[in-house]
Phi, psi and omega in degrees: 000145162283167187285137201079011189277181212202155211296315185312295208301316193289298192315285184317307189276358165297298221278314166305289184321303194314302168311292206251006155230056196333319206260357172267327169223114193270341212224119167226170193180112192255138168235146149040067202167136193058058176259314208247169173057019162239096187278133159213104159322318166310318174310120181229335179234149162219155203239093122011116191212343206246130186289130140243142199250168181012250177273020181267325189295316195277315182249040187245334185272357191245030155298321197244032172233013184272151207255111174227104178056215179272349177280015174199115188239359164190189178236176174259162170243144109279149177220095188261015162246021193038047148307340167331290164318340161279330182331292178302302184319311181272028077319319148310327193300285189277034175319298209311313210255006187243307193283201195253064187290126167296063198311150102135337164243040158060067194271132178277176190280175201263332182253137203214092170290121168226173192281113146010275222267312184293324183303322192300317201276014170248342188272001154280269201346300203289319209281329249230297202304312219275005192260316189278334190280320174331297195273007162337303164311341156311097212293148186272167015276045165073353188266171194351291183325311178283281173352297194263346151304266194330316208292308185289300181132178174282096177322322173295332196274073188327359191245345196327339211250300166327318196285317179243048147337246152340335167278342220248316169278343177269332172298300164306330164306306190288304197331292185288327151306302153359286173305311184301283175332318173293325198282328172329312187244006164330293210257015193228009179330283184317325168298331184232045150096352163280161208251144157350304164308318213252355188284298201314276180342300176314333222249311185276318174303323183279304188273329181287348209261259126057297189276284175285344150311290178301321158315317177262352176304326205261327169290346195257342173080017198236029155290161186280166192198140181232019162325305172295326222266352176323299189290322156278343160319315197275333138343248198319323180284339222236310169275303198243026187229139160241107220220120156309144158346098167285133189271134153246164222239347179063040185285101202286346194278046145209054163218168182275154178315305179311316189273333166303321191310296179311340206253322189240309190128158200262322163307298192285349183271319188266356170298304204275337209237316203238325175241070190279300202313326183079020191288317214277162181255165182302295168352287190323288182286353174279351239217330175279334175264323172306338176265339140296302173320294202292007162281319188271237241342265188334316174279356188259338199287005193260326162000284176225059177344301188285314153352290181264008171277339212258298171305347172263354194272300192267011154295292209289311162323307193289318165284025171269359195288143177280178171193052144299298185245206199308293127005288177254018178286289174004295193277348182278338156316262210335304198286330180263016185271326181322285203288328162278333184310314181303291173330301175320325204273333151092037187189170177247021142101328218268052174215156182285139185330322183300353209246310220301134189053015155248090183289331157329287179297332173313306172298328176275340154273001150323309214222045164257339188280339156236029167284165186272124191233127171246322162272333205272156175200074194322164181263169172289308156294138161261346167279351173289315173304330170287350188299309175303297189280022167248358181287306163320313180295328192297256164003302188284296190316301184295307172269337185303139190264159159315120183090071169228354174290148161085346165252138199329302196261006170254346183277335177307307173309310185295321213273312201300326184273010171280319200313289170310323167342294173273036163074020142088055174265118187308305211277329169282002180273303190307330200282301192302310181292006153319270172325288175315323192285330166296330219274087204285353162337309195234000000 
């Protein structure tokens, strides 16, 4: 409790989060408490630890039977007390005088005990038909290859990844109900009415499904890649874990294709990360670095506009490159091994030497010469421009308050002291703070 809160105040405001904020409080634990006069719809699972009986029984199982949208159609019991078997009796007891009756047309009670395994086995099914009517549309024979066309798109086509999005996203979705339903029933398969033949199926269907889920996130450039959140994981683990010193180990599965490339080199980047399985066409895998490159270029690109306009310039060469035989596959690796690495440096090398070890200011002298402007009148002299853009760099290190993307009166606190810089220009302040607010620098 906080200090000075009172046992009521603490209880009362637990109960709130738990209702109107879940995701803020997932886990609540109880003794003897909250049986009667509590809805929380969100409530889905509840765990048993404790014996209870007849009505304490009834109404500790009718926690979890309130109805929250379409994401929840019914709740769970664990039951590590084995109660289950008082259940029905104590629904009998209290139907009359507890549940919710349809008077007068013979209405079932609002709680309806079913068997698991059978409930389990229809939501695989459903889930196992709606997963197959999806990927129906897959050109045959249906393997890796066919898969990451349909699901991804034409590599060549600069919008393909934009188009099946949407597509892309109802595939990972079915996917995961699917998985979820199957694990439900992994070990109980036989129990809930499959035949050996259909265990096997079932079994190869889940790891192949599985498969091509990881396959296309890494061809689609859309695996999670944590790389930026690194320094704060290791902050928190570093503050609140006491741990010996972690050794690293140079592990590619919790980076991105791009960032395997810099790191290893493009062979070894595409053994390990993108053609692990050894399944894929050149074709397949050249068409898998294209779409990675054109994810980070897009997410990346407000960074540095003119920069990354110059790397999408040299992408548009590259998939004009051929990589019919052998020969030129090679050299179309080399170049794109070239164009992430170039990517890596987060710069095209071409600004004075004063700027080398300020990446911040780099994007701005890229990009001080064609923001839109009315009063601002970039120079000309490029050392002059670096001046300028480290005066900006400067500006941002020294005045920018902590915290200040996304709140209002702190973007304020910035533009102003960008302002005068920029000749006290509205439309080039706003272009460069633009810029900055993209920028992970600052």
């Amino acid at each position: 409790m906080k200090n000075g809160q009172s046992t009521k105040a603490y209880e009362d405001e637990a109960k709130r989060r738990f209702i109107k904020e879940p995701a803020n409080l997932k886990l609540l634990i109880v003794v003897s408490k909250l049986l009667t006069g509590f809805d929380a719809p969100s409530c889905t699972y509840i765990y048993l630890d404790h014996k209870i009986h007849d009505h304490n029984l009834f109404q500790a199982i009718c926690r979890t039977n309130r109805l929250d949208g379409e994401s929840k159609d019914f709740g769970y019991i664990v039951d590590f007390k084995e109660l289950f078997g008082k259940v029905q009796e104590t629904i009998a007891v209290y139907s009359s005088d507890e549940l919710d009756l349809d008077k007068g047309n013979g209405g079932e009670n609002n709680i309806e005990v079913k068997d698991w395994r059978v409930e389990g086995k229809k939501q695989l099914d459903a889930a196992r038909e709606a997963l197959h009517y999806l990927c129906e549309p897959v050109p045959q024979p249906r393997e890796m290859e066919q898969y990451l066309q349909y699901f991804c798109g034409d590599a060549n086509n600069p919008n393909a990844l934009a188009e099946t999005e949407q597509l892309r996203i109802s595939f990972y979705k079915t996917v995961a109900t699917f998985m979820r339903a199957y694990a439900d029933l992994a070990v109980n398969l036989a129990e809930a009415g499959y035949s050996p033949a259909e265990e096997a199926t079932l079994q190869n269907d889940a790891q192949w499904y599985t498969e091509v889920r990881s396959a296309i996130k890494k061809h689609s450039g859309e695996e999670l890649d944590i790389k930026p959140y690194e320094a704060d994981m290791r902050h928190l683990l570093n503050t609140y874990v006491q741990a010996d010193p972690a050794k690293e180990l140079g592990n590619l599965s919790s980076v991105s294709l791009v960032e395997a490339v810099i790191e290893t080199g493009i062979h070894d980047a595409i053994a390990r990360k993108l053609n692990e399985k050894g399944k894929l066409s050149r074709n397949a895998v050249a068409e898998g670095i294209i779409n990675n490159v054109r994810k980070t270029i897009i997410r990346d690109q407000l960074t540095d506009p003119k920069f990354y306009a110059e790397l999408s310039k040299l992408l548009d060469d590259l998939i004009k490159q051929s990589r019919a035989d052998a020969a030129q596959y090679e050299e179309f690796l080399k170049k794109a091994e070239a164009l992430i690495k170039l990517m890596g440096k987060k710069n095209t090398g071409a600004h004075p030497a004063q700027l080398d070890g300020f990446p911040g200011a780099i994007a701005l002298f890229n990009n001080l010469a064609s923001i839109p402007s009315g009063t601002f009148q970039c120079p000309t002299d490029e050392n002059e421009k670096a001046k300028l853009a480290l005066q900006l760099d400067l500006a941002m290190r020294e005045k920018a308050p902590a915290g200040w993307r996304g709140d209002d009166a702190r973007e304020a606190q910035v533009q102003n002291a960008l302002f005068p810089i920029m000749s006290r220009d509205r439309d080039a302040t706003l272009a460069i703070f633009k810029i900055i607010k993209s920028n992970p620098s600052y």
